[in-house]
C-alpha positions in Angstrom: -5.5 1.9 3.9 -6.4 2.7 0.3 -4.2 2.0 -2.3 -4.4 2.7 -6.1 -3.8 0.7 -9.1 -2.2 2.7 -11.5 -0.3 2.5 -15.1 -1.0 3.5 -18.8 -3.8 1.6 -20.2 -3.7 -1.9 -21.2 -0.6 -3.2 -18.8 -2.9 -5.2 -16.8 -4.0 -3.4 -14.0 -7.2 -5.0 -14.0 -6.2 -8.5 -14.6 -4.2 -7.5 -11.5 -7.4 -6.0 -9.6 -9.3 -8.7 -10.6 -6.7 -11.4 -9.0 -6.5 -9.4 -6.0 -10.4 -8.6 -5.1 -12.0 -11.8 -7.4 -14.5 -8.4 -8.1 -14.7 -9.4 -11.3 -13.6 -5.8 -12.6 -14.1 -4.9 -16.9 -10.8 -6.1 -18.5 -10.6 -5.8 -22.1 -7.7 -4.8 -24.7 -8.7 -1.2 -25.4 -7.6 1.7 -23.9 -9.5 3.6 -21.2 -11.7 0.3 -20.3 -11.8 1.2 -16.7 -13.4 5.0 -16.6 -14.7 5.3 -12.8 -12.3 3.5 -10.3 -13.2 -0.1 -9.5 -13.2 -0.2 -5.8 -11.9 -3.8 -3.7 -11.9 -4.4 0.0 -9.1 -7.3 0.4 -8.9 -9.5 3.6 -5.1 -8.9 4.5 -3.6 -12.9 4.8 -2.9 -13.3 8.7 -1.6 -17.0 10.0 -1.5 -16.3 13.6 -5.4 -15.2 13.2 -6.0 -18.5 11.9 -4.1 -20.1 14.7 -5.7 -18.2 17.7 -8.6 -19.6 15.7 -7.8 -22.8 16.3 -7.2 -21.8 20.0 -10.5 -19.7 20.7 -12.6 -21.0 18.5 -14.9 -17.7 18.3 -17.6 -17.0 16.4 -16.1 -15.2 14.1 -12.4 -14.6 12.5 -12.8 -10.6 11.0 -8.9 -9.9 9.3 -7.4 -6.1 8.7 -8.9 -5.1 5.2 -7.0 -2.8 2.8 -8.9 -0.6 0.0 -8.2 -1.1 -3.8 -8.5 1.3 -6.2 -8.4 0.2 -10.2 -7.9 3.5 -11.7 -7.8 4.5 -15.8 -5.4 4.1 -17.6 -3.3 7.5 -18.1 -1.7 9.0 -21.5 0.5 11.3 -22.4 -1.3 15.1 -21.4 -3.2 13.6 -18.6 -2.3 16.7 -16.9 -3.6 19.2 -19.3 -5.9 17.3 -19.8 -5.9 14.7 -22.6 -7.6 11.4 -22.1 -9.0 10.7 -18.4 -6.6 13.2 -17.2 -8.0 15.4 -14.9 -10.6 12.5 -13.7 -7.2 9.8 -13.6 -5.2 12.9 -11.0 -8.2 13.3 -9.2 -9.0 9.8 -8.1 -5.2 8.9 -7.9 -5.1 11.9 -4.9 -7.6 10.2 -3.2 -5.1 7.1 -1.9 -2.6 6.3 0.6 -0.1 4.6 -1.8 0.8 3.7 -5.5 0.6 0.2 -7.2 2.3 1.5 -10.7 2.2 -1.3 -13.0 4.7 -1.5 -15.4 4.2 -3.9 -18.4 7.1 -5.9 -18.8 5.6 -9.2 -21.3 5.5 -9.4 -24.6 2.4 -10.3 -26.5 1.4 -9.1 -30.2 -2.3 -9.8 -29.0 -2.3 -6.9 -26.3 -2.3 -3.4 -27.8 0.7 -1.2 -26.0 -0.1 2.6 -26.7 3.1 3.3 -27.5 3.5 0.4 -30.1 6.4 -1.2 -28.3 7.1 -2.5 -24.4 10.1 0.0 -22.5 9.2 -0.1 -18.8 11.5 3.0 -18.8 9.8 5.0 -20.7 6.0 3.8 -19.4 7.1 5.2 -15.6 8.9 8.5 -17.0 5.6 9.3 -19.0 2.9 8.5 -16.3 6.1 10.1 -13.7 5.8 13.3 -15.9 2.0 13.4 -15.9 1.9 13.6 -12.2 5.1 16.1 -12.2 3.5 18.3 -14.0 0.3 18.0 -11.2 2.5 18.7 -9.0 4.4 22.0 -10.1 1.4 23.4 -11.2 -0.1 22.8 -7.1 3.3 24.3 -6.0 3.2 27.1 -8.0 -0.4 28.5 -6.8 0.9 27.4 -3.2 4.4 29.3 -3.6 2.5 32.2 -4.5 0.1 32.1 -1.9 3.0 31.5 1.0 4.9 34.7 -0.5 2.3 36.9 -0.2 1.2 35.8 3.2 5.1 35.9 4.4 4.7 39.8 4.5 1.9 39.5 7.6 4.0 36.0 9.2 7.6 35.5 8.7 7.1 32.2 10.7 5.9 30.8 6.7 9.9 31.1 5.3 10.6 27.2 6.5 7.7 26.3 5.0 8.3 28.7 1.6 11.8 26.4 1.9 10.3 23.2 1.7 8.6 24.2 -1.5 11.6 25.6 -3.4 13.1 22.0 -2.7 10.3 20.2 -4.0 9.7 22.7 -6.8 13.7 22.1 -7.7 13.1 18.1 -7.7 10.3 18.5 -10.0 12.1 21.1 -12.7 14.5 18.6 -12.6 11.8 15.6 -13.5 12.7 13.8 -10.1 9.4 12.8 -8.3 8.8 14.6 -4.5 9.4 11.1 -2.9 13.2 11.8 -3.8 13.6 15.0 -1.6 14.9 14.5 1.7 13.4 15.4 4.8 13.5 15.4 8.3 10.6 13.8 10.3 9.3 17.2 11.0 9.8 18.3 7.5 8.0 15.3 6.9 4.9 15.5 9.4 4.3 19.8 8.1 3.4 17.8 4.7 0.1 16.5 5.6 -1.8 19.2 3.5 0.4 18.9 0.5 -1.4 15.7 -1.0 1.8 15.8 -3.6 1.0 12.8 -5.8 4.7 12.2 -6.5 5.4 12.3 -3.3 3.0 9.3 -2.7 5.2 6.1 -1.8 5.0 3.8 -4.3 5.2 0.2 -5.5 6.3 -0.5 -9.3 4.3 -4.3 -9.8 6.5 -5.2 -12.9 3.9 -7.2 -14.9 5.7 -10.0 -16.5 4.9 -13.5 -18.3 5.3 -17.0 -16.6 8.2 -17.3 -18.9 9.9 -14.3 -17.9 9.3 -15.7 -14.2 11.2 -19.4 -15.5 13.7 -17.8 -16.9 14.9 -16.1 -13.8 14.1 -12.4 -12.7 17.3 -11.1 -11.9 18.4 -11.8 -15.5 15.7 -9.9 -16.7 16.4 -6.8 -18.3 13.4 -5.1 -18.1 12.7 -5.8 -14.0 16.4 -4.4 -13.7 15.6 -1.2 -15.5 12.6 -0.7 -13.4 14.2 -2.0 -10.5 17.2 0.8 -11.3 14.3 3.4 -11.3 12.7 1.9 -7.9 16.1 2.1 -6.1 17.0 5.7 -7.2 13.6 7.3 -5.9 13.5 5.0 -2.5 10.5 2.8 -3.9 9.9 -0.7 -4.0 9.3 -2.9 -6.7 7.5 -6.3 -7.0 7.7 -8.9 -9.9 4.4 -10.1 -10.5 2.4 -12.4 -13.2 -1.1 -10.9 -13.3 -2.3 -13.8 -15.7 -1.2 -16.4 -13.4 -2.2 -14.6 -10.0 -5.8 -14.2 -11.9 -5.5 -18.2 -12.4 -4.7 -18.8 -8.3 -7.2 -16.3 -7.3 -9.5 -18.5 -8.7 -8.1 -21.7 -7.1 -9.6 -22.6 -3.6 -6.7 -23.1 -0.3 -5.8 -26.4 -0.6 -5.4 -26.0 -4.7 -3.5 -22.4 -4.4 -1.2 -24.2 -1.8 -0.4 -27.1 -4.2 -0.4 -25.1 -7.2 2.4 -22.7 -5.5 4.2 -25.6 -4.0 4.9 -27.4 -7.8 6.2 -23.8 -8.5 8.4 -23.9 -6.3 7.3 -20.3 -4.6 6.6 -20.0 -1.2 4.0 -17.0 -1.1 1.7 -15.9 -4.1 2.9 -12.5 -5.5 -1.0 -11.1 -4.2 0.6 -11.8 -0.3 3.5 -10.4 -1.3 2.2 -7.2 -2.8 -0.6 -6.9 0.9 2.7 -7.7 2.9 4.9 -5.2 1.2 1.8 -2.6 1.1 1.9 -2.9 4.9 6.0 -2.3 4.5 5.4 1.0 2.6 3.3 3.0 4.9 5.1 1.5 8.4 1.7 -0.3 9.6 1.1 -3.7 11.6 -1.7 -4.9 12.9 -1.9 -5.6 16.5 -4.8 -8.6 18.1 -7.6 -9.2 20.2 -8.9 -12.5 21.4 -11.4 -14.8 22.7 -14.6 -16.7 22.1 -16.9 -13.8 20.5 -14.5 -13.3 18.3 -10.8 -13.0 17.2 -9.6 -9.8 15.5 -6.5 -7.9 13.6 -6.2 -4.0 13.9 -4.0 -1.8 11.7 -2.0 1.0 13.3 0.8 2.6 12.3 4.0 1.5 14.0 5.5 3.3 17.0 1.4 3.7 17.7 1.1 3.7 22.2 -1.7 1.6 23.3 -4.1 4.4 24.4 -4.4 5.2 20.9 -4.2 1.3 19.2 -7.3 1.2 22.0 -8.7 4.1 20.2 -9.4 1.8 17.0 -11.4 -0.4 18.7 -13.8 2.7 20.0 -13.1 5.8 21.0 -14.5 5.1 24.7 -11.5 2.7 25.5 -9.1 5.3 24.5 -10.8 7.7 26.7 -10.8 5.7 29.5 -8.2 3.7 29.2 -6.4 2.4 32.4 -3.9 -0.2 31.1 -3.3 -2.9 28.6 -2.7 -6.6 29.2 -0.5 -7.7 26.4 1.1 -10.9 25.7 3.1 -12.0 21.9 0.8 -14.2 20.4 3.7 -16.9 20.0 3.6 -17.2 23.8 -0.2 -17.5 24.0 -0.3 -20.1 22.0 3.0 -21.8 23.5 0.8 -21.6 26.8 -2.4 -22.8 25.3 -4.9 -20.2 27.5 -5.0 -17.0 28.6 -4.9 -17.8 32.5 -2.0 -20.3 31.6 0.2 -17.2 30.3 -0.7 -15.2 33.3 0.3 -18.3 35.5 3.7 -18.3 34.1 3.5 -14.4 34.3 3.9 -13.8 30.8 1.1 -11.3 30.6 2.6 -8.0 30.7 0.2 -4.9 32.4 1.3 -2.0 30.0 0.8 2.0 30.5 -0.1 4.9 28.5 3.7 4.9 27.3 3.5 1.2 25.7 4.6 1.1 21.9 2.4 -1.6 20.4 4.5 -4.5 19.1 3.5 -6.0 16.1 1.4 -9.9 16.8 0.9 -7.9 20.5 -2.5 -9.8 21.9 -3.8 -7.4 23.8 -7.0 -7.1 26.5 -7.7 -3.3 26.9 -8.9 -2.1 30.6 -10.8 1.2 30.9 -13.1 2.9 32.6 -15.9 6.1 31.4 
């Protein structure tokens, strides 16, 4: 999973990148400080690896990762253009999902390009950059569907589909806001519409802003207004104090949240609603070489979750033993579980359940 860090420059995406990979990524208050895409592999934070951990103790614990992205800052023109445009659209195609953050703090020591803070008006212009992406790849694809309608009228549902998104667009409503059906949906694949990228607006706001209570906050509200009217989510963060945990060891970052009052660090919350966004879970293997998380997408059947470990177990798969990981560890053992027949033997049909431990048997 590869996610992008996106927003116009200086709203702290990479005081946010930084807090989230500890990469140490250029921040500075300038615009256009982050030219190539700072890259961060993040270990996605997984309890029930650490308890079968405890349970196992294998050689070695390796989590489900997820790809960040820290890309430019992007101005007004980007898509004719001006600034980092072009280079900003390109690498901003290249990802799964959004993380737009929208400044929402005050301080007369950081720049904002437009001279004042309106979260409003920071998503409509970056929203309008990638709009105007967007038409012009619907334009050249429009015409190209037309003319190849005359040799394969099979084309028109397709030729459809466009005119809707094309409408949304003229109208400055993002793809994601066009309704589809799940095989309107899965035709898409070649489309690489950034508006039609799911997103998540990280509202960047001040430990103040946070003490003073979020839901009175009229800036989160106006993005949040934005976020509910497209389908998206949105995330109140503090990128100056997740920088400070990041920095903090476990038993610190555990305190320090705990005389906050807050439960999970906005970083967890941001992986976990990351995971929300594009419908993945991670299913778990088991035992004393090693104990392991593995992200598929949900409704994924086991012959193909088996296919992420190699492509040899998927080919040859004959079954999968599957137990919840909350009853494996109720039942302290493996051979306990199957004693009390809680070990399930699963088909080719099987769904993978999210927390699912599973032993794949197969045979090339």
């Amino acid at each position: 999973m590869k996610l992008g860090i996106v927003g116009l420059p200086n709203v702290g995406k990479s005081t946010l990148f930084n807090a989230i990979t500890n990469a140490g990524a250029q921040s500075a208050n300038y615009p256009f400080c982050t030219i190539e895409p700072n890259v961060g592999v993040v270990a996605v934070p997984d309890e029930r690896l650490d308890l079968l951990a405890e349970l196992y103790h294998p050689k070695s614990v390796v989590p489900a990762t997820i790809e960040f992205l820290d890309i430019a800052g992007l101005v007004k023109g980007a898509s004719q253009g001006e600034g980092l445009g072009n280079k900003f659209l390109s690498h901003i195609r290249e990802v799964d999902a959004i993380i737009h953050v929208v400044r929402c703090f005050d301080n007369d020591d950081i720049v904002h390009v437009e001279g004042s803070v309106d979260p409003q008006r920071d998503i409509e212009t970056i929203n309008l950059e990638l709009i105007l992406s967007d038409l012009e790849i619907l334009d050249k694809r429009i015409q190209r569907v037309e003319k190849a309608m005359k040799r394969d009228k099979s084309l028109a549902k397709e030729l459809e589909i466009l005119g809707r998104f094309k409408d949304a667009l003229q109208n400055g409503k993002c793809a994601r806001t066009v309704e589809l059906t799940e095989d309107e949906a899965d035709s898409l694949v070649d489309f690489n519409l950034l508006t039609y990228k799911p997103v998540i607006y990280a509202c960047n706001m001040s430990e103040d802003d946070f003490a003073g209570g979020i839901e009175s906050n009229a800036r989160y509200q106006a993005v949040k207004a934005i976020a509910d009217e497209e389908g998206s989510q949105v995330l109140p963060i503090c990128a100056e104090l997740e920088a400070e945990i990041a920095s903090l060891s476990k038993e610190e970052k555990e305190m320090f949240l705990a005389d906050l009052g807050i439960e999970k660090g906005g970083l967890d919350l941001l992986i976990q609603r990351s995971y929300d966004l594009l419908g993945l879970m991670s299913f778990l293997t088991a035992g004393e070489p090693e104990v392991r998380a593995w992200t598929i997408k949900k409704g994924t059947k086991a012959p193909k979750a088996a296919g992420k470990i190699h492509s040899d177990i998927e080919r040859g798969f004959i079954r999968a033993e599957v137990i919840n990981y909350k009853q494996l560890l109720e039942c302290g053992s493996l051979s306990a579980a199957r004693d009390k027949g809680l070990v399930r033997s699963e088909g080719k049909d099987y769904v993978m359940q999210d927390g699912d431990v599973v032993l794949f048997r197969f045979n090339v």
